[in-house]
C-alpha beads as a LAMMPS data file, in Angstrom:
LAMMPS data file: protein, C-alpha beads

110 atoms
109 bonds

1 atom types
1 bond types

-500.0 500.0 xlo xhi
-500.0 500.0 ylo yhi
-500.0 500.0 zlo zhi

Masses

1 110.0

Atoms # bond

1 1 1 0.000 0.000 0.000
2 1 1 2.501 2.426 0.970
3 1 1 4.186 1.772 -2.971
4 1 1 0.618 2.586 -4.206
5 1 1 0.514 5.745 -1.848
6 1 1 4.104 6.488 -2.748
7 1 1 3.843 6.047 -6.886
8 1 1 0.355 8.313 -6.910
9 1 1 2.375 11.336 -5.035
10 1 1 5.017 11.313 -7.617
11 1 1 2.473 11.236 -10.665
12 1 1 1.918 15.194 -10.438
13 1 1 5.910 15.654 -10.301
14 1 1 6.726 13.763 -13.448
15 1 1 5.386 15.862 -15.999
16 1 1 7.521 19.121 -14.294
17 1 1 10.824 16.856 -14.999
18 1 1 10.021 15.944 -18.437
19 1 1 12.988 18.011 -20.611
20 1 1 13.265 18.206 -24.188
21 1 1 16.524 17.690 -25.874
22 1 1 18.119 18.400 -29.701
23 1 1 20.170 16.247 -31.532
24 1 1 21.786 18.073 -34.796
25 1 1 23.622 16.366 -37.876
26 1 1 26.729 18.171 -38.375
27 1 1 28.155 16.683 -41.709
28 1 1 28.727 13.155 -40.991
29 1 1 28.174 13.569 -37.030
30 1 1 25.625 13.577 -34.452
31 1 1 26.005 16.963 -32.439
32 1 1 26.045 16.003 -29.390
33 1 1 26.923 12.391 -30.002
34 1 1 26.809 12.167 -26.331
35 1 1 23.555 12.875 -24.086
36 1 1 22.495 12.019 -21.024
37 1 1 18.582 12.656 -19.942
38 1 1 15.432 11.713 -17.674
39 1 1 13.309 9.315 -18.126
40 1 1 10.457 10.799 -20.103
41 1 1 12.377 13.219 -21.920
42 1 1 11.744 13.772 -25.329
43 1 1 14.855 13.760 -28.105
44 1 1 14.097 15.457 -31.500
45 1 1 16.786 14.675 -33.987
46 1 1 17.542 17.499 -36.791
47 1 1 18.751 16.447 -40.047
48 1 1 20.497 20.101 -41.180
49 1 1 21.754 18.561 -44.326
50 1 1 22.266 15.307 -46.375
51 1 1 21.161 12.237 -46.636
52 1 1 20.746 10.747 -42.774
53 1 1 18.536 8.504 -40.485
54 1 1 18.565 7.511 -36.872
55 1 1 19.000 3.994 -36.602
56 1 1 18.312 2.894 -32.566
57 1 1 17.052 -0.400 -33.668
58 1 1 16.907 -3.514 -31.827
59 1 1 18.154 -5.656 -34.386
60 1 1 20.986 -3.219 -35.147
61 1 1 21.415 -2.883 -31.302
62 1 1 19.800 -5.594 -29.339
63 1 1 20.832 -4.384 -25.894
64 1 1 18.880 -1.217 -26.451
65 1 1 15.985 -1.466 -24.162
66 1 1 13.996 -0.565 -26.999
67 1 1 14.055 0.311 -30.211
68 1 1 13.386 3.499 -32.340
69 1 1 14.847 5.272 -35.521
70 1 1 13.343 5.737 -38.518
71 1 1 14.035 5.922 -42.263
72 1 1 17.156 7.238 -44.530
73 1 1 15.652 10.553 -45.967
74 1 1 17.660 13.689 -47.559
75 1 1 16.976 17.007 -45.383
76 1 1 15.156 18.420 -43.920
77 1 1 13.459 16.036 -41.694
78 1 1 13.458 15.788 -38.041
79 1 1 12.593 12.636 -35.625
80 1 1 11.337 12.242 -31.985
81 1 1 11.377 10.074 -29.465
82 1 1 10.044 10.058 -25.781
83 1 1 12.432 7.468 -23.605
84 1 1 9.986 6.177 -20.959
85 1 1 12.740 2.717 -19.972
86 1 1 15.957 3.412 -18.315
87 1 1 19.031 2.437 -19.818
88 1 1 21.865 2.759 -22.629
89 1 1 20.396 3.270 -26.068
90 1 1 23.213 3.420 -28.666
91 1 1 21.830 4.443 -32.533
92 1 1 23.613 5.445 -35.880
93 1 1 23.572 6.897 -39.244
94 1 1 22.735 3.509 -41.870
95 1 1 24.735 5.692 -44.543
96 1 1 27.522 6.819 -42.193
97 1 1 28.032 4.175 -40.036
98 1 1 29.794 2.838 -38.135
99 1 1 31.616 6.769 -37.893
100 1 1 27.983 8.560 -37.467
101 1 1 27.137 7.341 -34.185
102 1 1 25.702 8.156 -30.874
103 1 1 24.482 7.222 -27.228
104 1 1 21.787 8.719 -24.889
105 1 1 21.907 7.518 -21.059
106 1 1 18.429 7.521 -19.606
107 1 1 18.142 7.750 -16.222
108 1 1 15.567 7.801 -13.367
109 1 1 16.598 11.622 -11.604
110 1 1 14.349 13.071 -8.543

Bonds

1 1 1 2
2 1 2 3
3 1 3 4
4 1 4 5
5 1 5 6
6 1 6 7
7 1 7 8
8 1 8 9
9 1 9 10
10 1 10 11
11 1 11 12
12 1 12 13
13 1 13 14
14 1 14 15
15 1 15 16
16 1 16 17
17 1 17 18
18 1 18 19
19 1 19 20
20 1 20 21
21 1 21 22
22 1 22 23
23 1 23 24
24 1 24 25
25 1 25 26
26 1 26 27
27 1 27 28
28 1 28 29
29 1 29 30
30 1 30 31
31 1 31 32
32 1 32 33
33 1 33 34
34 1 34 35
35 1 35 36
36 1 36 37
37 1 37 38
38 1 38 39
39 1 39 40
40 1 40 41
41 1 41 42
42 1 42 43
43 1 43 44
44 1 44 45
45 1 45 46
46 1 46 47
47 1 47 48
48 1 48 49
49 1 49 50
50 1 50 51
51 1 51 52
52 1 52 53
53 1 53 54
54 1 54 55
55 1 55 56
56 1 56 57
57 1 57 58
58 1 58 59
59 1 59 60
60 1 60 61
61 1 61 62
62 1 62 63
63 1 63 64
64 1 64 65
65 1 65 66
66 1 66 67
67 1 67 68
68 1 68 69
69 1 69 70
70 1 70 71
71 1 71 72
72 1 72 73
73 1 73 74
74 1 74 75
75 1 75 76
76 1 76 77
77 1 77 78
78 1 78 79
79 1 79 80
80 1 80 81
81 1 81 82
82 1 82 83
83 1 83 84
84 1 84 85
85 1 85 86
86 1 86 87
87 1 87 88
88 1 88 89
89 1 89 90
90 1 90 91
91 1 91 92
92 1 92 93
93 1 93 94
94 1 94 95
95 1 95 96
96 1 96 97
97 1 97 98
98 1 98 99
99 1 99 100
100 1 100 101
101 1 101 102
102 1 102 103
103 1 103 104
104 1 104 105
105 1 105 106
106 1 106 107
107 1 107 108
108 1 108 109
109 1 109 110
């Protein structure tokens, strides 16, 4: 009971944490290539220029805690995700890879 009690105080609280985040391509790059966020947080990936996609799959990276990307398109497009599991989520460029990489750390912060 006191998990129940516990879990519906902290329902209000998550949606003030949620953060949004920006992922650029920068020629062949991800800028940052690097990014640690909350659980819940939303990452919208800009494709400035070329021919890109964000590949986070499971079958490209099967300890991803699960997948996302979507497909190879020539700018401008951009992509979101919302990461609601904890965990290391590594994802690439098809085109560019393996150079055009990147990994996002989601973690549980209160």
């Amino acid at each position: 009971m006191k998990k129940l009690l516990f879990f519906l105080f902290c329902i209000p609280f998550l949606g003030i944490t949620q953060n949004s985040h920006t992922i650029n391509t920068v020629g062949s790059t991800f800028s940052p290539s690097s990014l640690t966020i909350n659980v819940g947080d939303t990452v919208t990936w800009n494709n400035t220029g070329g021919y890109h996609n964000v590949n986070g799959t499971q079958s490209t990276y099967p300890n991803n805690p699960q997948g996302f990307g979507n497909g190879v398109a020539v700018d401008p497009w951009t992509f979101q995700w919302i990461f609601t599991i904890d965990g290391i989520y590594y994802y690439q460029c098809d085109p560019h890879a393996p150079g055009m990489s990147g990994v996002i750390i989601a973690t549980f912060m209160f």
